[in-house]
Wavefront OBJ file of the C-alpha trace (Angstrom):
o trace
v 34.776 49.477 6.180
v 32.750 51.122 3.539
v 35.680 50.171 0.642
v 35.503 46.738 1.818
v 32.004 46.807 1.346
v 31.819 48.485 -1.815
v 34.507 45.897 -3.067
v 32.347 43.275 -1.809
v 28.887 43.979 -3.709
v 31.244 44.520 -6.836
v 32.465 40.914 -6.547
v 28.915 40.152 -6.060
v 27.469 42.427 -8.348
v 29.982 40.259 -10.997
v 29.326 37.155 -9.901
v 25.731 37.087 -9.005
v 24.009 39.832 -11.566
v 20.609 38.590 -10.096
v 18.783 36.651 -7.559
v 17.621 34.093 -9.866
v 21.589 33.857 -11.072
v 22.420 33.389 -7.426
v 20.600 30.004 -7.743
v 22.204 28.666 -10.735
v 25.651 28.654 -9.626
v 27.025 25.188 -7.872
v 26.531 24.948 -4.220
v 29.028 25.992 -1.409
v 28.080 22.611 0.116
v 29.471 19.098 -0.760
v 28.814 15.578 1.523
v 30.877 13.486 2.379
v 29.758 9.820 3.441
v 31.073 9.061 7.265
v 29.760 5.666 9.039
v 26.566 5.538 6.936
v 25.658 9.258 7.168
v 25.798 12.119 4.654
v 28.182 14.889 6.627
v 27.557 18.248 4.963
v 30.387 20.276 4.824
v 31.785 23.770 2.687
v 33.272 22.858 -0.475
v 36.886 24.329 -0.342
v 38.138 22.624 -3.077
v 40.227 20.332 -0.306
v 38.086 18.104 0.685
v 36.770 15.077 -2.155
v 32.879 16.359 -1.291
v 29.809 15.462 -3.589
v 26.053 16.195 -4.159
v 23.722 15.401 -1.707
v 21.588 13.085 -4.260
v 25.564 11.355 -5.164
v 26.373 11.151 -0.999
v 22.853 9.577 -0.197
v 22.441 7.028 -3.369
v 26.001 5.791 -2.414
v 26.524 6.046 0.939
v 25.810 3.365 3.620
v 25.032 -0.694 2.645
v 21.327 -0.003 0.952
v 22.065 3.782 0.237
v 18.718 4.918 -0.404
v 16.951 1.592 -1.717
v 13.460 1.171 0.221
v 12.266 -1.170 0.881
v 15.588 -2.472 1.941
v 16.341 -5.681 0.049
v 17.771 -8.368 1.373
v 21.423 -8.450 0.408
v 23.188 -5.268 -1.267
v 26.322 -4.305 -2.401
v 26.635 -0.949 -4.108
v 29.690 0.558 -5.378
v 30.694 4.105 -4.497
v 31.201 5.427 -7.528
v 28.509 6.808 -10.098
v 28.192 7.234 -13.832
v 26.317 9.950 -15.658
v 23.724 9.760 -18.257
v 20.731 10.640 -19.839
v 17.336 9.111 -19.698
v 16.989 9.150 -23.815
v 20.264 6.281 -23.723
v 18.175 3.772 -21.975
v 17.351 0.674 -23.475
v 15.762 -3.030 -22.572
v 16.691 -6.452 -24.193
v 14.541 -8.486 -23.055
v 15.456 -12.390 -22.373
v 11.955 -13.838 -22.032
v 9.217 -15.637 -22.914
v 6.480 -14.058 -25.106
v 3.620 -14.765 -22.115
v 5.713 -12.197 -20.539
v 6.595 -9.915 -22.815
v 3.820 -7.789 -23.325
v 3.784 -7.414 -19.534
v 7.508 -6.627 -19.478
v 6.820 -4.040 -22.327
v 4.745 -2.366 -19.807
v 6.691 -2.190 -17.384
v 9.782 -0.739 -19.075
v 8.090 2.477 -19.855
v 6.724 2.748 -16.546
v 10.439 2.617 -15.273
v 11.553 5.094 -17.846
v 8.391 7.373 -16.605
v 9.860 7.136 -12.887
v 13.453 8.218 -14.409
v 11.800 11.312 -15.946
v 10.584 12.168 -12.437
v 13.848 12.306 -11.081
v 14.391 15.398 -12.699
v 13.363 18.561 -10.514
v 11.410 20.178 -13.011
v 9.734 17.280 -14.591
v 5.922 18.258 -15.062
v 3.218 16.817 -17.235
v 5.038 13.810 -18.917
v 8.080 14.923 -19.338
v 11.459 17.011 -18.346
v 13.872 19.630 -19.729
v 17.008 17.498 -20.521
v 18.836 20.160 -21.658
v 21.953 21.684 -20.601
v 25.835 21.672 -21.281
v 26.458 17.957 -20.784
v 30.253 16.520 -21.384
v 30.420 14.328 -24.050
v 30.598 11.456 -22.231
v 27.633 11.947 -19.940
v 25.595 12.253 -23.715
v 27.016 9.257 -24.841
v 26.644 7.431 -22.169
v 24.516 4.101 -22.309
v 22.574 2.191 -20.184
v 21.355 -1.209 -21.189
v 18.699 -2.760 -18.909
v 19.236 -7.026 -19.621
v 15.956 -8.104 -18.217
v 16.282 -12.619 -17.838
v 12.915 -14.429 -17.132
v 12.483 -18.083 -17.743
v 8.878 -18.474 -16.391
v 5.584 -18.007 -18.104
v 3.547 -16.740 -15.070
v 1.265 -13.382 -15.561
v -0.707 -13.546 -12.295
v 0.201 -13.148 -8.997
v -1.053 -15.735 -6.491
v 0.474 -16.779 -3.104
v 2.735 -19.260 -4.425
v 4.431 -16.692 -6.658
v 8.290 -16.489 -6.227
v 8.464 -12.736 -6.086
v 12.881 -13.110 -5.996
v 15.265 -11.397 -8.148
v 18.652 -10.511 -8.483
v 19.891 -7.349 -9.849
v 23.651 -6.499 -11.254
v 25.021 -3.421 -12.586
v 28.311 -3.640 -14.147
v 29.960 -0.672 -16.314
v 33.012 -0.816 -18.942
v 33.558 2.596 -20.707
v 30.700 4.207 -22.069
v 28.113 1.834 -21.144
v 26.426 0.175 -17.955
v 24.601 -2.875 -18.151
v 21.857 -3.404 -15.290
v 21.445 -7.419 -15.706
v 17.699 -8.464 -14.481
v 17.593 -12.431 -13.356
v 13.724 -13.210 -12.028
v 11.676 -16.464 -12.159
v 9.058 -14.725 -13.268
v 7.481 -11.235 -14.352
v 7.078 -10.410 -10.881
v 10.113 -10.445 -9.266
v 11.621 -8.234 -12.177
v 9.139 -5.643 -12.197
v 10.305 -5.935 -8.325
v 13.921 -5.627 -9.509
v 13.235 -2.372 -11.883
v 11.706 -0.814 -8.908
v 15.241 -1.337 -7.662
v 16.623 0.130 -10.163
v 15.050 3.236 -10.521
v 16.385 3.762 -7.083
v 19.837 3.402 -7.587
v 19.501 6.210 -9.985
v 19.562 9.804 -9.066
v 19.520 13.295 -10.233
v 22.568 15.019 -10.309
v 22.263 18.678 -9.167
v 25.070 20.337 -11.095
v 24.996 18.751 -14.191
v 21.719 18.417 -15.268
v 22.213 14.495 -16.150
v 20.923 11.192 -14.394
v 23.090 9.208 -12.500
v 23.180 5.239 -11.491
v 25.700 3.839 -9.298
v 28.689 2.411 -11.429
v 28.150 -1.531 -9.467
v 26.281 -2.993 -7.971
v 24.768 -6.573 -6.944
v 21.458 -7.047 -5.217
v 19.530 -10.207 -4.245
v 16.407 -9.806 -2.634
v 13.118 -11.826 -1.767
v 10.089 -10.866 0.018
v 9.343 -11.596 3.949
v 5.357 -12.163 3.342
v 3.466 -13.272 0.476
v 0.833 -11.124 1.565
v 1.707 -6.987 1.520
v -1.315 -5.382 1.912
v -3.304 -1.770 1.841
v -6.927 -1.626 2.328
v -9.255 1.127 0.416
v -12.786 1.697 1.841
v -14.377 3.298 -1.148
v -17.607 3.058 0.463
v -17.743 5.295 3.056
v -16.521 8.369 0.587
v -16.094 7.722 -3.082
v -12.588 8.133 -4.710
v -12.138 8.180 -8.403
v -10.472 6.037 -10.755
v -7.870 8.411 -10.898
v -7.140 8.458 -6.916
v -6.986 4.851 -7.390
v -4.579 4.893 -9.973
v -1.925 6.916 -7.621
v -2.280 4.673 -4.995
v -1.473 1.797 -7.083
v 1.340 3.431 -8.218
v 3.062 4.335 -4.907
v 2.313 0.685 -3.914
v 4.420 -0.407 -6.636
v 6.934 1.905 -5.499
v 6.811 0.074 -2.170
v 6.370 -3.745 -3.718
v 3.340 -3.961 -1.792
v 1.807 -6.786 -3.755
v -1.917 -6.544 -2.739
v -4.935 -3.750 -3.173
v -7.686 -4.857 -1.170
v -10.951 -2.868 -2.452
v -13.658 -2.654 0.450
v -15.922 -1.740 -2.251
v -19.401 -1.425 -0.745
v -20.634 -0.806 2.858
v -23.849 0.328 4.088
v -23.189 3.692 3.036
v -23.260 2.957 -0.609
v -22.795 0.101 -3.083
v -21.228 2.405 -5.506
v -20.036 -0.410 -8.652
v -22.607 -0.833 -11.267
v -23.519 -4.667 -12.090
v -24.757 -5.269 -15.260
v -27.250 -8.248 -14.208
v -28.490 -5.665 -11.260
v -28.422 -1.875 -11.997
v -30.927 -1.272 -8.945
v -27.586 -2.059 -6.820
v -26.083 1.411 -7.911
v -29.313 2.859 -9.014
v -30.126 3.094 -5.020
v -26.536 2.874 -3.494
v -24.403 5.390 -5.239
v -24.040 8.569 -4.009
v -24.276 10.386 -7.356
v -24.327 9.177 -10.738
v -20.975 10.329 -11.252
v -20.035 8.195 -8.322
v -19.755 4.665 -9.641
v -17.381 1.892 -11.161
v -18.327 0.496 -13.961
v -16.911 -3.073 -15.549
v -14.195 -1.484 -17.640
v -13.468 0.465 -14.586
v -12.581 -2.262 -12.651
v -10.851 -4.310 -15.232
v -8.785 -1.432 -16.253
v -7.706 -1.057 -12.598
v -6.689 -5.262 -12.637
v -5.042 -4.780 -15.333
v -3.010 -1.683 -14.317
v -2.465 -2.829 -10.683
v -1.015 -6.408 -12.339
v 1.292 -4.641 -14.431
v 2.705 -2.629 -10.989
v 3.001 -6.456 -9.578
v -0.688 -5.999 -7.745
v -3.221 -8.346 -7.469
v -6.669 -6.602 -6.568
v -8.113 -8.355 -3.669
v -12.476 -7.230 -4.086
v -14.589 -7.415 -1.205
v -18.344 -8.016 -0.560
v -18.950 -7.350 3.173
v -21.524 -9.196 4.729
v -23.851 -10.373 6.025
v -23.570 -6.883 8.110
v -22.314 -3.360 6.568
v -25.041 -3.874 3.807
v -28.052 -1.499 3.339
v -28.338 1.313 0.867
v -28.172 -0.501 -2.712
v -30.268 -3.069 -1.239
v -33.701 -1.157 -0.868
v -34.954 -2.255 -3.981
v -35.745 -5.917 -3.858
v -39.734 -5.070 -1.958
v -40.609 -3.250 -5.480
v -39.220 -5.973 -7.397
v -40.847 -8.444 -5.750
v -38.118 -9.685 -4.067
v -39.195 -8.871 -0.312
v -36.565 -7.464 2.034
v -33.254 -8.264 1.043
v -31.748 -6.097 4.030
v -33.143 -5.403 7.530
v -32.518 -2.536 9.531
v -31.449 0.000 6.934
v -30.532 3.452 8.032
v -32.373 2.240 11.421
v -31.960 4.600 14.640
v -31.771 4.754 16.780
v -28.109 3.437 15.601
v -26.566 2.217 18.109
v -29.033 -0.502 18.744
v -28.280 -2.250 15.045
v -24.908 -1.622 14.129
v -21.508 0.089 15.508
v -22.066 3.217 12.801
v -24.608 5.004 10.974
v -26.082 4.019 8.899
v -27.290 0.370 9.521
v -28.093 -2.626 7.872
v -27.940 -6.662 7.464
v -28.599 -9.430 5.043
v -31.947 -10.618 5.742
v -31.613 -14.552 6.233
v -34.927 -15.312 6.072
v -35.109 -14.073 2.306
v -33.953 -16.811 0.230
v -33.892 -14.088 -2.280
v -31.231 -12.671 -0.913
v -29.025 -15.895 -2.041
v -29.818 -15.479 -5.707
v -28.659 -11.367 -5.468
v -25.528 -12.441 -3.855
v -25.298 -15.394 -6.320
v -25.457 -12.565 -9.157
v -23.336 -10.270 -7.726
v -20.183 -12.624 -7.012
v -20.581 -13.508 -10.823
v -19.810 -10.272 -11.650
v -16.970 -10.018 -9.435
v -15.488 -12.777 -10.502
v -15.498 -12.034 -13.831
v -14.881 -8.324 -13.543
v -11.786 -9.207 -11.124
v -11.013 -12.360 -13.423
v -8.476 -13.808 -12.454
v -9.533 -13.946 -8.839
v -7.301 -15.903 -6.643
v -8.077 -14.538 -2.789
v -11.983 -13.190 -2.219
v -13.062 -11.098 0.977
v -16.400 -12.029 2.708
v -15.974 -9.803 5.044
v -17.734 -10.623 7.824
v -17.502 -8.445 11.140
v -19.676 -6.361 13.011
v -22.572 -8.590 13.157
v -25.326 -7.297 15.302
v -27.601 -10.132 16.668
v -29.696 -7.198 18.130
v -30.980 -6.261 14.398
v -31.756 -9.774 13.202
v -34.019 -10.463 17.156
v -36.065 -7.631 16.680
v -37.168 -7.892 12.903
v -39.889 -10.130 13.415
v -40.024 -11.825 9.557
v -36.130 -13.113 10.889
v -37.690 -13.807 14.400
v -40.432 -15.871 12.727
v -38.698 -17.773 10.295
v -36.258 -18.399 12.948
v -39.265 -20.134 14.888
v -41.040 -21.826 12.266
v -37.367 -23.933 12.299
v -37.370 -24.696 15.156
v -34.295 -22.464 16.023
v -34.054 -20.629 19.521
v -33.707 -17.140 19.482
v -30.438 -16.844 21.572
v -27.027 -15.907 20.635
v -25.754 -19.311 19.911
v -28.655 -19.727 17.341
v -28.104 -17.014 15.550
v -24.235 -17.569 15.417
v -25.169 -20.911 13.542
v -27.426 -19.191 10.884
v -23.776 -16.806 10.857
v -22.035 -20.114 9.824
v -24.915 -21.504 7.690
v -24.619 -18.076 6.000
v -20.945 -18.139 5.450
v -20.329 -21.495 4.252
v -23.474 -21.001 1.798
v -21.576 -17.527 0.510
v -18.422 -19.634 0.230
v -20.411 -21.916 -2.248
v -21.775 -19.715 -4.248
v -18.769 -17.778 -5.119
v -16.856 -20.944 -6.392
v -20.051 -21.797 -8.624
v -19.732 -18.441 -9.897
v -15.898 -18.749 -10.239
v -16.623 -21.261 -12.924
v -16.314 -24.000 -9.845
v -13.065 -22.895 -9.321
v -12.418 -22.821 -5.445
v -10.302 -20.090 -4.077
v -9.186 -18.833 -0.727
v -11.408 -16.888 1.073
v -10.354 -14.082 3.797
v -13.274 -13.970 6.368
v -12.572 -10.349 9.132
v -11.925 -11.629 12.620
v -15.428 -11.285 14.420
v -17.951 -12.927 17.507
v -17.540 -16.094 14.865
v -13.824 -17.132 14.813
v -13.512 -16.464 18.692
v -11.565 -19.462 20.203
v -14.531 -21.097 21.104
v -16.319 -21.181 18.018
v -14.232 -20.669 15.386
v -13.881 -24.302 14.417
v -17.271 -25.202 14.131
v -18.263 -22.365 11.775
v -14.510 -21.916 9.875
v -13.595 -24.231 7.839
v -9.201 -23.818 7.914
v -8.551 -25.335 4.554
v -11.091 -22.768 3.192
v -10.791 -19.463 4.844
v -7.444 -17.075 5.978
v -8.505 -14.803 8.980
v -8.145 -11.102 8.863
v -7.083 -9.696 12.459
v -8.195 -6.070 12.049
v -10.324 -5.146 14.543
v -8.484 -6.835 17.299
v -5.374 -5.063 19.443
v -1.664 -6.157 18.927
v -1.576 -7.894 22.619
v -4.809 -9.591 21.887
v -4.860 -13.369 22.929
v -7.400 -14.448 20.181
v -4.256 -13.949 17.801
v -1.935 -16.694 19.681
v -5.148 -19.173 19.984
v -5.738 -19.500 16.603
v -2.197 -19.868 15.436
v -2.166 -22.954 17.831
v -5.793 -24.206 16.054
v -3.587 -23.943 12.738
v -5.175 -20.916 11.161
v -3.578 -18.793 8.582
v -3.848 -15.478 9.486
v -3.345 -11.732 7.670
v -2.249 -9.290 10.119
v -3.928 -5.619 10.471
v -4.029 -5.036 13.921
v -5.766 -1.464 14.380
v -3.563 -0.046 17.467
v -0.534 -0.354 14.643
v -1.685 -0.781 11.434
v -5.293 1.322 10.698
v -4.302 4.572 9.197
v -7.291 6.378 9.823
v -6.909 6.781 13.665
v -6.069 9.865 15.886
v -8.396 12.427 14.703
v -11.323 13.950 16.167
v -14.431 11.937 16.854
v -17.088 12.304 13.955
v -20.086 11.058 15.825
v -19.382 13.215 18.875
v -16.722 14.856 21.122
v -12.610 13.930 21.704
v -10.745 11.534 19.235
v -11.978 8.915 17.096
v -12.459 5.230 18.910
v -8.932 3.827 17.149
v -7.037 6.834 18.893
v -4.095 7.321 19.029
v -2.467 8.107 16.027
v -0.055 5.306 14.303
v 2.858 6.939 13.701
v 5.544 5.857 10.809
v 7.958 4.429 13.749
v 4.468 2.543 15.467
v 3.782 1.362 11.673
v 7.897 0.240 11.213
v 8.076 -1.490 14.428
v 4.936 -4.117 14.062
v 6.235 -7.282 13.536
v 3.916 -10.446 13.229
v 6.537 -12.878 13.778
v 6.979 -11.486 16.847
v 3.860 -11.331 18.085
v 3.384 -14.895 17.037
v 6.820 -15.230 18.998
v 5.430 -13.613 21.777
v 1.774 -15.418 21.737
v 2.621 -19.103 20.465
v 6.706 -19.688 21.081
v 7.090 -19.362 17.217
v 7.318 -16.945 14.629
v 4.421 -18.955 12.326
v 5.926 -17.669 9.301
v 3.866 -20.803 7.685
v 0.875 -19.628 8.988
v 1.005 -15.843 8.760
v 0.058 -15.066 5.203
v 1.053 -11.508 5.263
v 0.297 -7.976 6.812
v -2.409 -5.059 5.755
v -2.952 -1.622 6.993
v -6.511 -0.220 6.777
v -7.721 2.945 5.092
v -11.345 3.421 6.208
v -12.196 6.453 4.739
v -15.045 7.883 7.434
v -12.851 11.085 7.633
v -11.317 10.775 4.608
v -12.110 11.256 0.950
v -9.238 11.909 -1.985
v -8.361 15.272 -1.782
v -6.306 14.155 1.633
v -6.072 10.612 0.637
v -2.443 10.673 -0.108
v -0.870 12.155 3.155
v -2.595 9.613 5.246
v -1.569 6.810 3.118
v 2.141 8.254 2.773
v 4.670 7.708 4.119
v 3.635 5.318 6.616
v 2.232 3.065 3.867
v 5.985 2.869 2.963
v 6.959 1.809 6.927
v 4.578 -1.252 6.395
v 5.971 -1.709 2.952
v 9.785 -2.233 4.154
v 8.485 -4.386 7.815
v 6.599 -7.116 5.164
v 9.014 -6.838 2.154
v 12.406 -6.795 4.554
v 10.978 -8.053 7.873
v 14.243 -6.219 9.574
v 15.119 -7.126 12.955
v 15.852 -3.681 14.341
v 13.309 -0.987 15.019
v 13.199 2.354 12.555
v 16.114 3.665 13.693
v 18.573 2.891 11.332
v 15.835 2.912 8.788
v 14.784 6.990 9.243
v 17.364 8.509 6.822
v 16.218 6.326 3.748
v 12.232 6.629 5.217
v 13.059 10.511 4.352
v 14.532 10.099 1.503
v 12.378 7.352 0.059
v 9.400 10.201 0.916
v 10.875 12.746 -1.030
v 10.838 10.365 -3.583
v 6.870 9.735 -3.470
v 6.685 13.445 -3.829
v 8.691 13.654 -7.127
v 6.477 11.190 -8.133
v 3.545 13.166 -7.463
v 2.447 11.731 -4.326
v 1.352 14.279 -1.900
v 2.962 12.318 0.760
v 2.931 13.820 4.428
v 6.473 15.702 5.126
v 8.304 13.832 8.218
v 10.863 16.464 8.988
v 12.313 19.984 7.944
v 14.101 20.428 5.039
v 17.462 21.240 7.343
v 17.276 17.748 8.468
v 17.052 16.129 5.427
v 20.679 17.899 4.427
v 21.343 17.563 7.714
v 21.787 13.553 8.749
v 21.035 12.355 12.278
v 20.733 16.324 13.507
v 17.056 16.256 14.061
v 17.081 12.935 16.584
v 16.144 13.959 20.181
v 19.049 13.232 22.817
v 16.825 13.484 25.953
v 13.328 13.725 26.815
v 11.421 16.333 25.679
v 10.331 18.190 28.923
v 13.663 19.269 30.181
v 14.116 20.588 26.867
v 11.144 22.769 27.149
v 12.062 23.968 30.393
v 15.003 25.580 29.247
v 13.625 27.643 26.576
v 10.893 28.820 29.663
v 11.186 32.413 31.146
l 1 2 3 4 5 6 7 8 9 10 11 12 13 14 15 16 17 18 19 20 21 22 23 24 25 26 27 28 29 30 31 32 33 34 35 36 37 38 39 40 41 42 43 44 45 46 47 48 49 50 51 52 53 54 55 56 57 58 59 60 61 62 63 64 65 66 67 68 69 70 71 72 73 74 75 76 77 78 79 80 81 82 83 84 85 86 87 88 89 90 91 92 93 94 95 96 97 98 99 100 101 102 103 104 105 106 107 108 109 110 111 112 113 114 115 116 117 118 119 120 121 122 123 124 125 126 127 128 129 130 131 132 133 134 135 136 137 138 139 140 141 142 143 144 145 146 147 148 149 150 151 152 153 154 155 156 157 158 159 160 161 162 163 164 165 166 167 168 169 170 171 172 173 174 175 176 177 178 179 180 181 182 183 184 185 186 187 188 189 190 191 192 193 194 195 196 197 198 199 200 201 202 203 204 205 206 207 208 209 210 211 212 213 214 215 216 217 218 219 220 221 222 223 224 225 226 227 228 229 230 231 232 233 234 235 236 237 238 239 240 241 242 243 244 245 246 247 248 249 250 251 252 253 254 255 256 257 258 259 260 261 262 263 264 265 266 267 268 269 270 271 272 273 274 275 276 277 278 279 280 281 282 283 284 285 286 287 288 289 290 291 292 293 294 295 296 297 298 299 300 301 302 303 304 305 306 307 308 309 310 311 312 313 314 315 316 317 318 319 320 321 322 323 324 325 326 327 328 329 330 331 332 333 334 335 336 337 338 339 340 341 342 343 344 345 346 347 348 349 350 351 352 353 354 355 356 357 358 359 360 361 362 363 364 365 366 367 368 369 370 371 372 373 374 375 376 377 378 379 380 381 382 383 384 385 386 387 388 389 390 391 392 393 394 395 396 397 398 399 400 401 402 403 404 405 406 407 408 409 410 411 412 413 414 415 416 417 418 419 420 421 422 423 424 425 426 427 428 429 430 431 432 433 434 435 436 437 438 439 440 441 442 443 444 445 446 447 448 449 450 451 452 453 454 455 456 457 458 459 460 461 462 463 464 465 466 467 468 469 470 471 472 473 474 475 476 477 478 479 480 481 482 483 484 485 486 487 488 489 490 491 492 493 494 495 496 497 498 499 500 501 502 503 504 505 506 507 508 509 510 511 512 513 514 515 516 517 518 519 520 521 522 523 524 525 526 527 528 529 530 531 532 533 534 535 536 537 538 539 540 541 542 543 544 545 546 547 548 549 550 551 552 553 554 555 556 557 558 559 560 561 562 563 564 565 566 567 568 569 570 571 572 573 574 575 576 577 578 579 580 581 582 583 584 585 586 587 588 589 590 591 592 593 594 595 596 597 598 599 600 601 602 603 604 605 606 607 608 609 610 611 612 613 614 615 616 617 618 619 620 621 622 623 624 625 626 627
């Protein structure tokens, strides 16, 4: 026994002189690919095994592509390389080229990242590489006959993708009618590239043919940067890993009654009295920096002005300035009389003053946010309570000659939205655009046709459950709706209550399988008798940010902003199921890309496919391991 031991830490003692040298040899495991899955096995030398990055970019119909496109065929075989023997020729026009430009280097960035140690920039690409792994090319053909450089809802987001290799080089052929669809389709690249763990070189799979199109125009995430600010940088990320996900849409809940925290240049007082700190503001090139960077990602940046409630600090100013109130019931109590959360505040409708602010401000946002082709009004949470007992709107409301019940104040609501609708087109250089009004007390069943005008405005669901009815009724009045039902899609729900005791009011939680499983065709299916795929835009999930600021900004996003990403991109028909070993994968990805994206599952069951799914329910289970 003690010979065979002594032998034993000799052949160790040769083989693995240290711990770190223990690491650096090949593994004892290889995968093999068996009905879809990555089977992990000991590498004999018998068995034809593989890496695990080879086994899971090859193996099954998408491999690891997320979200999954719409047609794939990938070969099983890969090709080595390294990232420096990358080049584009670009087939285009020279509208799109600068764009294109762009978005190369971006997709040679993301190739960088595939390498484990990649920090700051850049990687180590050195090692021992065989000569035809360092001669290996990879030419990226990117075709685009159209001149469009802004994404509206009519864009054609489509693309095909080919990858084809003879010899020492593989040609990745790019066919898009526009910039768009192949920034889409060099998102899809990136992905059928890997790492490969023994050889210290990049691989791509040696075929391939793709052709893919999105489900919804409309592929939404909501920021609340109200509520907590989050800095340019925080924004930046987010973009980003919504490019990763082709989520086409950034909608920017800017200002609340919290704070107003972006600095106008024709009214400073707005920021001067609504931002937290003077470090906590966006200024012009701010935001057109952001535009610019989100439309290079394929993003269009969707701003918001909320009103005529969740207004009120940033608006104190306008009694100094001569101006009268602008707002009523700011930072009120107590609270819940005036508004649903501290702290409160409305426009004040009996200011006409207040018109020529908002006038201002929507200037600015259309030019900052130039080219604007969807604005948000806003437009829930209207308390009637605040406007009955502030007796200048009480007064003005009698001197003509309106009532003072609900139904009067609902029509100043409409007179107020249709006058908001104006005044943004005259400040869009008369150029009319669609307008995305919150579902609210307004576009009830009842009223909504009197106040919302359908050729004008798209409806937000978002404070409204999955089964509710209001959803089916407007379909059937011919409204286009955006999806963001909070029991499915609000990413901010299932934590503890931060005005009192027990959860927060959106509890539960939304997991990544609640998030995958939403499907608005079928609740139009289920409400209507049809799918309304003409009349549902698109999807968004929410990120108020009450409880959340940016230092945990990324785990609540990720990866369940990726499960929304693949329902509106793909639209699949089956439930996350079959989609959980690429949802890993594709979050391990978000990590090498520096996403702090929240972990799903051990490590063990990421080598270890389909081992971590629960056979029976969980109590039984438990009752086993019990004493």
């Amino acid at each position: 026994m003690a010979t065979t031991l002594a032998v034993t830490s000799l052949l160790l003692g040769v083989l693995l002189p240290s711990p770190v040298a223990a690491f650096l040899l090949p593994s004892p495991w290889g995968y093999r690919c068996e009905s879809g899955r990555c089977i992990k096995e000991v590498n004999n030398g018998i068995a034809v095994l593989v890496t695990l990055n080879q086994c899971k970019l090859t193996c099954g119909p998408f491999g690891v592509l997320w979200p999954q496109p719409q047609t794939a065929k990938l070969g099983a075989d890969v090709v080595e390389f390294l990232p420096t023997n990358v080049f584009l020729t670009p087939l285009i026009t020279d509208e799109v080229l600068p764009l294109l430009l762009e978005a190369f280097d971006i997709f040679k960035g993301n190739l960088e990242k595939h390498h484990p140690h990649y920090s700051s920039g850049s990687a180590p690409w050195s090692s021992h590489w065989s000569p035809s792994s360092a001669i290996h090319g990879v030419e990226v053909k990117v075709q685009v006959q159209g001149v469009e450089t802004f994404l509206t809802l009519h864009t054609n987001e489509s693309y095909e993708l080919h990858i084809h290799t003879d010899g020492d080089k593989t040609t990745a052929t790019i066919i898009a009618p526009n910039f768009f669809g192949a920034r889409h389709a060099l998102e899809t690249l990136t992905q059928l590239v890997e790492y490969h763990e023994n050889r210290g070189t990049l691989m791509i799979v040696r075929t391939a043919s793709v052709y893919d199109v999105p489900a919804f125009k409309y592929r939404g995430l909501l920021l609340d940067t109200s509520r907590n600010f989050f800095s340019v940088a925080a924004i930046e990320r987010t973009l980003d890993t919504m490019a990763a996900n082709k989520l086409n849409t950034f909608h920017w809940h800017i200002t609340d009654s919290h704070s107003f925290p972006l600095y106008l240049e024709s009214l400073p007082n707005m920021a001067f009295y609504g931002a937290y700190t003077p470090s906590q503001i966006y200024h012009p090139h701010d935001v057109r920096h952001l535009v610019q960077y989100a439309r290079v990602r394929g993003i269009r940046i969707v701003p918001e002005l909320d009103a005529p409630a969740h207004v009120g600090n940033g608006w104190q100013w306008g009694e100094t300035h001569g101006l009268g109130k602008l707002a009523v019931c700011v930072n009120k109590e107590p609270w819940e009389s005036y508004c649903v959360e501290p702290p409160c505040g409305q426009l004040n409708l009996a200011n006409p003053n207040m018109y020529t602010v908002m006038a201002k401000i929507y200037k600015e946002l259309a030019q900052v946010f130039s080219p604007v082709d969807l604005f948000h009004f806003g437009g829930d949470e209207v308390n009637l309570n605040c406007w009955n007992t502030t007796e200048e709107i009480t007064s003005w409301m009698t001197a003509n000659n309106n009532s003072l019940d609900a139904d009067a104040y609902y029509d100043q609501w409409g007179v107020f939205l249709n006058k908001a609708q104006k005044l943004f087109t005259e400040s869009n250089n008369a150029v009319e655009v669609a307008g995305i009004v919150t579902a609210s007390s307004l576009t009830v069943a009842d009223r909504v046709e009197q106040y919302v005008n359908k050729s004008q405005f798209i409806i937000q669901m978002r404070v409204i459950r999955t089964t509710d009815p209001i959803i089916g009724e407007l379909l059937r009045k011919n409204y286009r709706l955006i999806i963001s039902n909070y029991d499915a899609w609000y990413l901010d729900c299932g934590v503890g209550d931060w005005l009192g005791e027990g959860n927060n009011w959106c509890s539960p939680y939304n997991s990544w399988q609640t998030v995958y499983d939403h499907s608005p065709h079928d609740i139009a299916t289920r409400q209507t008798g049809s799918s309304r795929s003409d009349q549902i835009v698109g999807g968004e999930a929410a990120m108020w940010s009450e409880q959340v600021d940016e230092s945990g900004l990324d785990a609540k996003l990720w990866p369940r902003g990726a499960a929304l990403a693949e329902r509106l991109w793909t639209n699949p028909r089956t439930n996350w199921q079959p989609a959980e070993t690429r949802f890993i994968h594709h979050r391990q990805r978000l990590v090498k890309r520096g996403v702090q994206a929240e972990r799903i599952q051990p490590e063990w069951c990421y080598q270890n496919e389909g081992a971590c799914r629960r056979q029976q329910p969980l109590l039984p289970v438990l009752e086993k391991c019990l004493p």
